[in-house]
N, CA, C and O of each residue as an XYZ file, in Angstrom:
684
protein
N      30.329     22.797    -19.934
C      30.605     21.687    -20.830
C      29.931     21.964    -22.155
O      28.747     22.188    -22.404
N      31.082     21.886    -23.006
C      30.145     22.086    -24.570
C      29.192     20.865    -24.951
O      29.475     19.670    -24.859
N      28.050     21.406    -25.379
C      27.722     19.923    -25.946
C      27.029     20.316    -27.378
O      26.712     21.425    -27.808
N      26.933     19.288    -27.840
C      26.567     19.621    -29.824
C      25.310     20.104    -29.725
O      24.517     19.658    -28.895
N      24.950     21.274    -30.750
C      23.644     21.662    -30.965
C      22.895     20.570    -31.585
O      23.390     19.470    -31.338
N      21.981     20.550    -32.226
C      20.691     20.227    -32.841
C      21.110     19.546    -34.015
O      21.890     20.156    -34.747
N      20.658     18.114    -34.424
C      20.867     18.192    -35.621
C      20.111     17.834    -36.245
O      19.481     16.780    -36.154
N      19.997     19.111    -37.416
C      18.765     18.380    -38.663
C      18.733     17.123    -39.120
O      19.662     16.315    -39.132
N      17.370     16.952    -39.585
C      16.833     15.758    -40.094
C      17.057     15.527    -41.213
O      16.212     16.215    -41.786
N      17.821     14.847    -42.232
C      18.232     15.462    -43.321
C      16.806     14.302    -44.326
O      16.021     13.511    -43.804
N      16.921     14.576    -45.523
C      15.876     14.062    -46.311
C      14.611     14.011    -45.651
O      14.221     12.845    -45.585
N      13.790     14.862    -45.118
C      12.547     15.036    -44.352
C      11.376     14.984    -45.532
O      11.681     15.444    -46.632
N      10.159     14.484    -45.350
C       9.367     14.051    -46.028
C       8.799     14.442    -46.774
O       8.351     13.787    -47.715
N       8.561     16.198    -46.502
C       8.027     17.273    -46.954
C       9.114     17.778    -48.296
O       8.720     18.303    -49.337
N      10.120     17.558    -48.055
C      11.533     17.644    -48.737
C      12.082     19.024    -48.473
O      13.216     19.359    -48.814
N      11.538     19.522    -48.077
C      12.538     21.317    -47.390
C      13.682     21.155    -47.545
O      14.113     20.065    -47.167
N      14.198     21.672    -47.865
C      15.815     22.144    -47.718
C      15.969     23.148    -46.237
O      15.615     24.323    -46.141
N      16.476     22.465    -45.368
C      16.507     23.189    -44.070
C      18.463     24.017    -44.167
O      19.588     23.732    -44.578
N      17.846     24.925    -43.589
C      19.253     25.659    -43.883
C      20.894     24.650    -42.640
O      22.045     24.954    -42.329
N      20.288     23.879    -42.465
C      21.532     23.563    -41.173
C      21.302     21.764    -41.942
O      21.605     20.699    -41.404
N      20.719     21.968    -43.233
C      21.394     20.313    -43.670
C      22.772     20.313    -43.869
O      23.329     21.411    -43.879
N      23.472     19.250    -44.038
C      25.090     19.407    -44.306
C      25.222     19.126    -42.976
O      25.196     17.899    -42.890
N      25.359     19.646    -41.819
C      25.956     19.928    -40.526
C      26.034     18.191    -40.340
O      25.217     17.319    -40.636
N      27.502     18.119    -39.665
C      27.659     16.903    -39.466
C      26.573     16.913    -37.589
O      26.513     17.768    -36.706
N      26.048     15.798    -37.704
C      25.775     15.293    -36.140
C      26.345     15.579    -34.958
O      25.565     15.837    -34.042
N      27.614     15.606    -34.710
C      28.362     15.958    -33.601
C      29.301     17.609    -33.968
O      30.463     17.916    -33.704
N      28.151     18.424    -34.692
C      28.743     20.206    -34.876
C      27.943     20.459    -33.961
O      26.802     20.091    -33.679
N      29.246     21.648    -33.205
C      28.850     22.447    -31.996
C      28.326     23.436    -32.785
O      29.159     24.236    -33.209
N      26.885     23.660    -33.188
C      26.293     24.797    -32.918
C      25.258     25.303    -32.336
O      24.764     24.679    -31.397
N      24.809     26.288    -32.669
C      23.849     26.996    -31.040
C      22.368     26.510    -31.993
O      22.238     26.538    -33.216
N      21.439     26.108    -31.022
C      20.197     26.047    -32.132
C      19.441     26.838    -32.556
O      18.567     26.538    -33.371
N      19.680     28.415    -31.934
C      19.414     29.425    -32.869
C      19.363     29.936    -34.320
O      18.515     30.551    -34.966
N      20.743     29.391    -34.622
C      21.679     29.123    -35.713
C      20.849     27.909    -36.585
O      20.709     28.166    -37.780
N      20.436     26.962    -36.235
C      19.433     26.547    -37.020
C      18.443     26.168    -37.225
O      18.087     25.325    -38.049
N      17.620     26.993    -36.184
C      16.047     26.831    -36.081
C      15.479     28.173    -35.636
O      16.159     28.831    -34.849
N      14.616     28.524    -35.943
C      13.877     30.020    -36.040
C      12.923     29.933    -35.178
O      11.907     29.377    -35.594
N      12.917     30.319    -34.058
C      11.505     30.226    -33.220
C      10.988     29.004    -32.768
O       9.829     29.035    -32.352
N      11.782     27.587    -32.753
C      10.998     25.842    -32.664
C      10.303     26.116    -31.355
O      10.413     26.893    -30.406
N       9.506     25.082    -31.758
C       8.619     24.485    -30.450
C       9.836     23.465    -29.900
O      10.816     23.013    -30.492
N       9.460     23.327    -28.800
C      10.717     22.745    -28.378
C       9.642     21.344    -27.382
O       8.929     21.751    -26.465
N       9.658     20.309    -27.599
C       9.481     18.413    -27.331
C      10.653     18.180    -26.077
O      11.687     17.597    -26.403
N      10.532     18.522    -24.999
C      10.796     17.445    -24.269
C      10.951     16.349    -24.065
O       9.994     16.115    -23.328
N      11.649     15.147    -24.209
C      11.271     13.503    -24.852
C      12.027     12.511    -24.016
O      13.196     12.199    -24.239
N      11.253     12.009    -22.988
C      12.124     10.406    -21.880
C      11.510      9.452    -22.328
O      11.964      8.441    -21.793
N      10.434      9.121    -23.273
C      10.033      7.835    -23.379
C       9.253      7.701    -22.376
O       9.200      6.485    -22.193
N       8.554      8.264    -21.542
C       7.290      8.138    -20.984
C       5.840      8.482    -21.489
O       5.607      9.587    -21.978
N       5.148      7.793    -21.398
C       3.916      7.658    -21.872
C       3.620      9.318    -21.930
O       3.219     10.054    -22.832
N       3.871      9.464    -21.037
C       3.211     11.388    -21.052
C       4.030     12.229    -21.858
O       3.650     13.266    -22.403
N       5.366     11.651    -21.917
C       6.495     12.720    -23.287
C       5.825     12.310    -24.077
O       5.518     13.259    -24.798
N       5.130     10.949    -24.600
C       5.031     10.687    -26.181
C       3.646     11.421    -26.546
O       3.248     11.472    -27.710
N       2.939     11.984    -25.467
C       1.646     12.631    -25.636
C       2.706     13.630    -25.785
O       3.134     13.648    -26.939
N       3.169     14.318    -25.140
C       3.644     15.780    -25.299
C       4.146     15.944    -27.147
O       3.693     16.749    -27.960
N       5.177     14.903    -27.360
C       5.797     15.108    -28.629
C       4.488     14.837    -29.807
O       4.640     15.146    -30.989
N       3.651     14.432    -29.461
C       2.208     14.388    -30.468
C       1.982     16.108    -30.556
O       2.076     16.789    -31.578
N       1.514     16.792    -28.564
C       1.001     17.408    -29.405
C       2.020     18.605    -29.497
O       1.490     19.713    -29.577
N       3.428     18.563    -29.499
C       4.499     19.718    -30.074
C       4.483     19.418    -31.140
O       4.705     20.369    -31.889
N       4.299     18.394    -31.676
C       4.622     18.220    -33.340
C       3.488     19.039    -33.941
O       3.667     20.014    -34.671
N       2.180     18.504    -33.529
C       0.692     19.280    -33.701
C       1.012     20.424    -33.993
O       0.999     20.815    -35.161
N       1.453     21.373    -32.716
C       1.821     22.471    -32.603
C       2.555     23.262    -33.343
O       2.195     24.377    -33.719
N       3.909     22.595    -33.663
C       4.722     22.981    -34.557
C       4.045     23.406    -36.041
O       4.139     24.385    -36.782
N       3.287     22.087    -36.065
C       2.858     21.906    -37.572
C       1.627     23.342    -37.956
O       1.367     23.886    -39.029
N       1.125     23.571    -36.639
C      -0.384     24.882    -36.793
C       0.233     25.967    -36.546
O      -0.477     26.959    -36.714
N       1.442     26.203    -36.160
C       2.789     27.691    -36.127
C       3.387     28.032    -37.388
O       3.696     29.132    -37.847
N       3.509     26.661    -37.941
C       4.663     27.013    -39.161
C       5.652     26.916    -38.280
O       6.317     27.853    -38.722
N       6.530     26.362    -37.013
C       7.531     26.450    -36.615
C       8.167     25.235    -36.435
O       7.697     24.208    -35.946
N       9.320     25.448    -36.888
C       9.971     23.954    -36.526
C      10.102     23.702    -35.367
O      10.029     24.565    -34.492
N      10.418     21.900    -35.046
C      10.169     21.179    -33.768
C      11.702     20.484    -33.766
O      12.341     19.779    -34.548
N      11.946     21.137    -32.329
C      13.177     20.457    -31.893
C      13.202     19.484    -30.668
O      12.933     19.965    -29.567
N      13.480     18.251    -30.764
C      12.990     17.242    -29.782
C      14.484     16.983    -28.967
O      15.458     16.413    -29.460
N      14.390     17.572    -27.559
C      15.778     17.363    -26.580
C      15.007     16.244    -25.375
O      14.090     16.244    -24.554
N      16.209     15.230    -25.984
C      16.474     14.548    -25.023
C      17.603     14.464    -24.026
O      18.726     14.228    -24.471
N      17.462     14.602    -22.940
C      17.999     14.727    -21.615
C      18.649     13.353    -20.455
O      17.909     12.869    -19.599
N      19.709     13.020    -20.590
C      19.980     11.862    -20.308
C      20.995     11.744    -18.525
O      22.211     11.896    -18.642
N      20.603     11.563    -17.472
C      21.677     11.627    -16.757
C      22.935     11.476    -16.723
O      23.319     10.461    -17.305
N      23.763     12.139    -16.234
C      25.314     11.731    -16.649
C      25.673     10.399    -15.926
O      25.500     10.194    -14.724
N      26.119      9.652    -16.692
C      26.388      8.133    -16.265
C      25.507      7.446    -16.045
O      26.013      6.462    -15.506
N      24.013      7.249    -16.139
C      23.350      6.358    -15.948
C      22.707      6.337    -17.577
O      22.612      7.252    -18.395
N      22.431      5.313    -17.636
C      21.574      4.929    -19.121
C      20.719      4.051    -18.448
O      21.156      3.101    -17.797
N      19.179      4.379    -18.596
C      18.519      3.091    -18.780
C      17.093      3.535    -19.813
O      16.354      4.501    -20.004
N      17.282      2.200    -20.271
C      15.738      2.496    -21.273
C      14.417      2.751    -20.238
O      14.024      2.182    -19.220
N      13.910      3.979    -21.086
C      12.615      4.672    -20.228
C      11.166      3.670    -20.121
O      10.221      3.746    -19.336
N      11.355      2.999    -20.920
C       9.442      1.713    -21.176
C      10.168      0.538    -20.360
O       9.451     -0.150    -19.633
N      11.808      0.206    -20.443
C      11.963     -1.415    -19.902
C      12.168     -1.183    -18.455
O      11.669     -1.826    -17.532
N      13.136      0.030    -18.376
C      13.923     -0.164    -16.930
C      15.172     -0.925    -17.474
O      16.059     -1.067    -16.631
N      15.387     -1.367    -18.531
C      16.619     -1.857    -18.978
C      17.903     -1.266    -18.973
O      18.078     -0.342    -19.767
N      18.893     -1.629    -18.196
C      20.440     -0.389    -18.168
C      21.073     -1.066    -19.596
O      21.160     -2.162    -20.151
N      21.390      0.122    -19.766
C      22.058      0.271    -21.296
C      23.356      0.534    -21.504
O      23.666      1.347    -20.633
N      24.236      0.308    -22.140
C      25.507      1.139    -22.178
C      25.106      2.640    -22.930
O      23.944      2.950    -23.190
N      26.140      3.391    -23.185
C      25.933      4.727    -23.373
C      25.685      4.663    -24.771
O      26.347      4.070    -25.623
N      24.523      5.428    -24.927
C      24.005      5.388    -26.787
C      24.664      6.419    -27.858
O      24.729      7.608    -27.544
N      25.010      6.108    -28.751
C      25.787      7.216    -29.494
C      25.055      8.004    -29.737
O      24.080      7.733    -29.036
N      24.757      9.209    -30.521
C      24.765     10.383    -31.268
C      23.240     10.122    -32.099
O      22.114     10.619    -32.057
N      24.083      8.810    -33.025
C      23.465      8.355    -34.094
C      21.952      7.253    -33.799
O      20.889      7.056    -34.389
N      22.491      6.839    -32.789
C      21.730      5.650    -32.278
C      20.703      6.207    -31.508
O      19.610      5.660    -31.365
N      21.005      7.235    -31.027
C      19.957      8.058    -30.105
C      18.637      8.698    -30.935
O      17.412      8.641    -30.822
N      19.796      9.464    -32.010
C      18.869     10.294    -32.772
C      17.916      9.111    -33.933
O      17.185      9.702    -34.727
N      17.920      7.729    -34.018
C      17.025      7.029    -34.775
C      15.841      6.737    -34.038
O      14.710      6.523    -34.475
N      16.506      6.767    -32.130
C      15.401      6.249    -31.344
C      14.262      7.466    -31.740
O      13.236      7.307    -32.401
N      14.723      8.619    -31.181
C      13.695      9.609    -31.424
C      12.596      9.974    -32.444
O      11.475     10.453    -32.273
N      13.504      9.465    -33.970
C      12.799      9.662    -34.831
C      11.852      8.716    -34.757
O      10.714      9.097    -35.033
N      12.012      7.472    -34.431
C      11.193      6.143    -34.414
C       9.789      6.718    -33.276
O       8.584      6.475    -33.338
N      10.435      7.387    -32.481
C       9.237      7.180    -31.530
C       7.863      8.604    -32.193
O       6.642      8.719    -32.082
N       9.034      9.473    -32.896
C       7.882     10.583    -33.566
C       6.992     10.071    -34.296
O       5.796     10.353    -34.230
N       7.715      8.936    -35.377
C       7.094      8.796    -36.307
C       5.940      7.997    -36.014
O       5.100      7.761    -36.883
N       5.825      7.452    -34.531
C       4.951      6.542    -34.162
C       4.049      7.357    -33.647
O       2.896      6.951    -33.790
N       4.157      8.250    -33.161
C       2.828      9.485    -32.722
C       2.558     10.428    -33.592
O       1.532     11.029    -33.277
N       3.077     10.830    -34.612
C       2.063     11.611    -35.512
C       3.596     11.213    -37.052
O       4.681     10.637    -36.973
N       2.914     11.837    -38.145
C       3.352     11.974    -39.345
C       3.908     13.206    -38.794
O       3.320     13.929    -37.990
N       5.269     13.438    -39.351
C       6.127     14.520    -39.348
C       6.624     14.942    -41.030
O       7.787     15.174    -41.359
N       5.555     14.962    -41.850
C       5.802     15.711    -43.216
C       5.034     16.738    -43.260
O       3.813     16.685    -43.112
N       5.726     17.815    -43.480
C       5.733     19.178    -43.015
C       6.226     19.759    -42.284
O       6.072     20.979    -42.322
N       7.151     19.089    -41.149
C       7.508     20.129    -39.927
C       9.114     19.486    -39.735
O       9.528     18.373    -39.409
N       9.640     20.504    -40.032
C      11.129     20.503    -40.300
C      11.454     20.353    -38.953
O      10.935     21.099    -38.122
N      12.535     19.167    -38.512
C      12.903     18.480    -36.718
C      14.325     18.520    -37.014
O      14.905     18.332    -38.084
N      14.815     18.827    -35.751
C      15.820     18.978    -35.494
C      15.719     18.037    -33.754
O      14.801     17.830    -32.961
N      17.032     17.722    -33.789
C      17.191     16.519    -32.563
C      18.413     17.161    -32.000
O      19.346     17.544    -32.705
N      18.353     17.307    -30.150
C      19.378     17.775    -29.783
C      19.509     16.673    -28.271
O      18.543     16.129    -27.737
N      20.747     16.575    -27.884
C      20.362     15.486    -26.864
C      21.595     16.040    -25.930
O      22.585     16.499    -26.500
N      21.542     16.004    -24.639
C      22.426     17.074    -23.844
C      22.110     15.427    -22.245
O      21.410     14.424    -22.108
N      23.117     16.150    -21.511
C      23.281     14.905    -20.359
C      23.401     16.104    -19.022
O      24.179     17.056    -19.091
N      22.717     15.917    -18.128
C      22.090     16.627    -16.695
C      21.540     16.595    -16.163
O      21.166     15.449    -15.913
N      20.860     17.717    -15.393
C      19.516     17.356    -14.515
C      18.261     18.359    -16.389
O      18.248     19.335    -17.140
N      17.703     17.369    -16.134
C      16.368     17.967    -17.194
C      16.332     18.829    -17.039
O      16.863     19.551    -17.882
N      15.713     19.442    -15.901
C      14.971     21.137    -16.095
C      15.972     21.901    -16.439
O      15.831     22.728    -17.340
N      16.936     21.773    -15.894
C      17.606     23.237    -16.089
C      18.214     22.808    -17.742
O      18.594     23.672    -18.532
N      18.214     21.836    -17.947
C      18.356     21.273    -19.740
C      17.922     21.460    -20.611
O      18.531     21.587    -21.673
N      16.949     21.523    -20.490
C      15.635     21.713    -21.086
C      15.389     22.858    -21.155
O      15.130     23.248    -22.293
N      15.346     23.966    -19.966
C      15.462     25.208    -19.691
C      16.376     26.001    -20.930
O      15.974     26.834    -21.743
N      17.668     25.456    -20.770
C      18.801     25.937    -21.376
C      19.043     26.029    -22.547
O      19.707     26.914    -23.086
N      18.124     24.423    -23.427
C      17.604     24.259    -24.590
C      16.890     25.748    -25.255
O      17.569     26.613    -25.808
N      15.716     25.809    -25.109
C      14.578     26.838    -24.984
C      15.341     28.067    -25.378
O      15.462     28.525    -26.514
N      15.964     28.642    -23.968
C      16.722     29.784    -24.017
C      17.721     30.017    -25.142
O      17.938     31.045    -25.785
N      18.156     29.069    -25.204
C      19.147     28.906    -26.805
C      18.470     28.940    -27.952
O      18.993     29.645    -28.814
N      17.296     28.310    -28.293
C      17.383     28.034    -29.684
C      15.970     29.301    -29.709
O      15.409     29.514    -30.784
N      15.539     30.028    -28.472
C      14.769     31.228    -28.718
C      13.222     30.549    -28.963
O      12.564     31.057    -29.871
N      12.761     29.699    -28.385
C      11.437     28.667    -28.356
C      10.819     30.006    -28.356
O      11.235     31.102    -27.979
N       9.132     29.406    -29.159
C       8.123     29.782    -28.765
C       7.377     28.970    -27.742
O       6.445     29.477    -27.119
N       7.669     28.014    -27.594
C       7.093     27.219    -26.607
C       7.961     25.663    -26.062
O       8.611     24.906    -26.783
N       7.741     25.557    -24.821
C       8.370     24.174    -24.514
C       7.120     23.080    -23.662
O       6.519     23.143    -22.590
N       7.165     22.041    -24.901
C       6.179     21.157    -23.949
C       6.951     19.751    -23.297
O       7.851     19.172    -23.905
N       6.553     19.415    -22.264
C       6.471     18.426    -21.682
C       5.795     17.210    -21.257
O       4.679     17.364    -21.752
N       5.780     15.912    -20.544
C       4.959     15.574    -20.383
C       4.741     15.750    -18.303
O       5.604     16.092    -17.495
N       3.518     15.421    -18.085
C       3.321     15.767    -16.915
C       4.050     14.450    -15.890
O       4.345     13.449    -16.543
N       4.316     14.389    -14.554
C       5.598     13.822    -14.367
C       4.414     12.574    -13.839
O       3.274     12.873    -13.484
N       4.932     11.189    -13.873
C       4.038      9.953    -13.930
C       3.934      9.668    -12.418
O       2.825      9.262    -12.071
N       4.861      9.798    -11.445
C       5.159      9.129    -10.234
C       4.571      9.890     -9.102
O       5.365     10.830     -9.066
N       3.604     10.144     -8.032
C       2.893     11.065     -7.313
C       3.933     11.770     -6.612
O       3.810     12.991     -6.512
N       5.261     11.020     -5.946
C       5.654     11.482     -4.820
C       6.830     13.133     -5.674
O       7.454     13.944     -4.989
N       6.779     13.129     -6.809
C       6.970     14.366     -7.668
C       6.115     15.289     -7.026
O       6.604     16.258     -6.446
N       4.750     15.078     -7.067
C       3.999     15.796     -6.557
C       4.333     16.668     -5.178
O       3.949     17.834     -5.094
N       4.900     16.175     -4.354
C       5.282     16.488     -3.182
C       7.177     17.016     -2.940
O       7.601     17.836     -2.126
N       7.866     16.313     -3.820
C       8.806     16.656     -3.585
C       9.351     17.564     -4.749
O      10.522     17.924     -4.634
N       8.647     17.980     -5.858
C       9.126     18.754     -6.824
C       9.190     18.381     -8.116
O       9.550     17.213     -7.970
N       9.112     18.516     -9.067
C       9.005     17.830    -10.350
C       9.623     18.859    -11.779
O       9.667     20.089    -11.763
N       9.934     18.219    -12.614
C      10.609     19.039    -14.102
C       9.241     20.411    -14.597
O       9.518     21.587    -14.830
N       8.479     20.082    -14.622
C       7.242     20.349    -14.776
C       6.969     22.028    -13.564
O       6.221     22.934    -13.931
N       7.664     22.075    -12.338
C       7.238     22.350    -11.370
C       8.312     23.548    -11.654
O       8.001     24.735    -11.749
N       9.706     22.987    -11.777
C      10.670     24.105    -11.890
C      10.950     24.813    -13.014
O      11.458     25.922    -12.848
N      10.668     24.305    -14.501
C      10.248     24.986    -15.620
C       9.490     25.887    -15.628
O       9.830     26.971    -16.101
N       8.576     25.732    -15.239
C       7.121     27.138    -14.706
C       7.627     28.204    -14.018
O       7.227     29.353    -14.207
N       8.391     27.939    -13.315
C       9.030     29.344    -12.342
C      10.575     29.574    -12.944
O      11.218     30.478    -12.410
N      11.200     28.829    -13.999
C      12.551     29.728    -14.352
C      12.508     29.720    -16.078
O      13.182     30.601    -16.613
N      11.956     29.028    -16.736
C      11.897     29.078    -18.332
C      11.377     30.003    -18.909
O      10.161     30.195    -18.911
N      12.107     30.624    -19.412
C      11.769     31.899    -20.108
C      10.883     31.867    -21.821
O      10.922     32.749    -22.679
N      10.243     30.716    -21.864
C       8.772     30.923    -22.409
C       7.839     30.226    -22.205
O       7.589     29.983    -21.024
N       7.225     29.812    -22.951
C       5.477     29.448    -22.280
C       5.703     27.436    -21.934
O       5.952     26.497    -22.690
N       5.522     27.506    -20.844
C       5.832     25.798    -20.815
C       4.167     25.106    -20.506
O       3.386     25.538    -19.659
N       3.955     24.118    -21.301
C       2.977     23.437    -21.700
C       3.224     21.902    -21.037
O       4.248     21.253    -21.248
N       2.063     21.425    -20.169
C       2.560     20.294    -19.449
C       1.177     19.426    -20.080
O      -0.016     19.726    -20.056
N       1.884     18.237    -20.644
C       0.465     17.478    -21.083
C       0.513     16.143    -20.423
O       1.593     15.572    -20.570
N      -0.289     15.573    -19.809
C      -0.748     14.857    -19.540
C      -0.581     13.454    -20.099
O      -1.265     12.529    -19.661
């Protein structure tokens, strides 16, 4: 299933001219194509993603590498990650304001050129697939909240043994 690459942040604070401004929101391209090496943000709206996207942004920002924040949504289910609230299906646009809203609430993002990509599956291998595409130097996460993960397997658990770069689990 195709799904749209990444899309820049356009008017970013720092004011960069990122080479993939212009690109409409819903262009299929690869995020190679417009990001060089990103740290790559994992992001569900759990207390432990919003630590993670603090410290990928951190990260990003002490690399010089841009930060690409994928969110991962099951196919057919929507529900908000803090309410438990079921949602109808969020657009493109509507998605990509949530994200920015929630960055901008864990760190200042002037300086670090973001790109937003949002894909529908099982996470890991999403997330995984992310990474592998856009050529990460790193993919962080947050560590998984619920114990019985612990025992039966977790995003965190299967990233470590198939993601082909350095995966960072924060707490």
């Amino acid at each position: 299933m195709d799904q749209p690459g990444p899309t820049p942040i356009p008017n970013q604070p720092d004011g960069a001219d990122s080479p993939a401004q212009g690109r409409r929101p819903d262009s299929a391209c690869e995020p190679r194509a417009v990001l060089d090496h990103p740290v790559v943000a994992g992001y569900d709206g759990s207390p432990s993603s919003r630590h993670a996207l603090a410290y990928a942004a951190g990260m990003s920002r002490r690399l010089a590498r841009p930060l690409l924040v994928v969110y991962v949504s099951q196919p057919g289910v929507y529900c908000e990650p803090l309410t438990g609230a079921v949602l109808g299906a969020r657009d493109q646009q509507e998605t990509e304001r949530w994200l920015l809203t929630e960055l901008d609430e864990v760190c200042d993002r002037g300086g670090i050129e973001v790109a937003i990509l949002t894909r529908r599956g099982n996470p890991a291998r999403e997330l995984a697939a992310a990474a592998a595409e856009a050529g990460a130097d790193a993919l962080v996460i947050g560590a998984p909240g619920q114990r019985w993960h612990h025992l039966a397997g977790s995003v965190p658990g299967w990233l470590a043994r198939h993601a082909h770069c350095p995966v960072i689990v924060v707490p």
